[in-house]
C-alpha positions as CSV (number, residue, x, y, z in Angstrom):
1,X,97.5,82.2,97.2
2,X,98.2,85.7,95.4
3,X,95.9,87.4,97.7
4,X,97.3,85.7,100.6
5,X,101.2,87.0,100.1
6,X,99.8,90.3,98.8
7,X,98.4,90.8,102.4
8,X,100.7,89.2,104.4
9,X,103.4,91.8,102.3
10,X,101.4,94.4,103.6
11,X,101.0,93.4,107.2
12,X,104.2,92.5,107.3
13,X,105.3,95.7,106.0
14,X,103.2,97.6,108.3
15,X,104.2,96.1,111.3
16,X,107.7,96.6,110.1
17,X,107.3,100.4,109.6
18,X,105.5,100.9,113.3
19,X,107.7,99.1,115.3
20,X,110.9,100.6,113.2
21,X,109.2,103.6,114.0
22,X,108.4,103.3,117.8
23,X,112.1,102.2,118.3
24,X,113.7,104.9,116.6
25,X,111.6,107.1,118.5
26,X,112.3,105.6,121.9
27,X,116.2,105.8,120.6
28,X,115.9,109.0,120.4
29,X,114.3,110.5,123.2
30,X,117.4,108.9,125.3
31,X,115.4,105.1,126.0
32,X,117.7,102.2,125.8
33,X,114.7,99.8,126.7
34,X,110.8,99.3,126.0
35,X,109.3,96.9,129.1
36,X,113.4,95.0,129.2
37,X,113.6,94.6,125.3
38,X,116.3,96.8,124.1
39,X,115.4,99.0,121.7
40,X,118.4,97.9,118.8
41,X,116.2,94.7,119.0
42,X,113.0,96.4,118.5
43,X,114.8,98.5,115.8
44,X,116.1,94.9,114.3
45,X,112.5,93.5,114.3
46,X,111.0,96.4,112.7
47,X,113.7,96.2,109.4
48,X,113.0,91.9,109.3
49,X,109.2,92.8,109.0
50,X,109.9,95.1,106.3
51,X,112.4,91.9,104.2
52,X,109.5,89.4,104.8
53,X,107.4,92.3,103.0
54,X,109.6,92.7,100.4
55,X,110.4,88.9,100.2
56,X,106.0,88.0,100.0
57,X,105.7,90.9,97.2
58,X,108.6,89.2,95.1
59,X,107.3,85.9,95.4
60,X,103.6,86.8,94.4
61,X,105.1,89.1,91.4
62,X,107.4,86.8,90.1
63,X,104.9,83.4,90.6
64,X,101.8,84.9,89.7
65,X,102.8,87.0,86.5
66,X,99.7,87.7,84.3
């Protein structure tokens, strides 16, 4: 289970960062929307991929203490 949230954290985290990334990007080269998805949504997604990182990392630190 420890190496399960450990990896989920960093998927999760790493989708987080691209698609934060990709929609800032779009934002600011003038785009309002990627293929009818607005980009604040995008932008939204990206920083929720980045709690559920966050949130997996806490849980397997604070339940799996050596």
């Amino acid at each position: 289970m420890k190496t399960i949230l450990l990896w989920i954290g960093r998927l999760a985290g790493l989708v987080g960062v691209v698609v934060f990334v990709v929609s800032l990007g779009l934002r600011l080269s003038g785009a309002f929307f990627l293929g009818g998805i607005p980009t604040g949504t995008l932008f939204n997604a990206g920083v929720g991929a980045m709690v559920v990182s966050c949130l997996a990392y806490l849980i397997q630190l604070v339940e799996f203490r050596s």
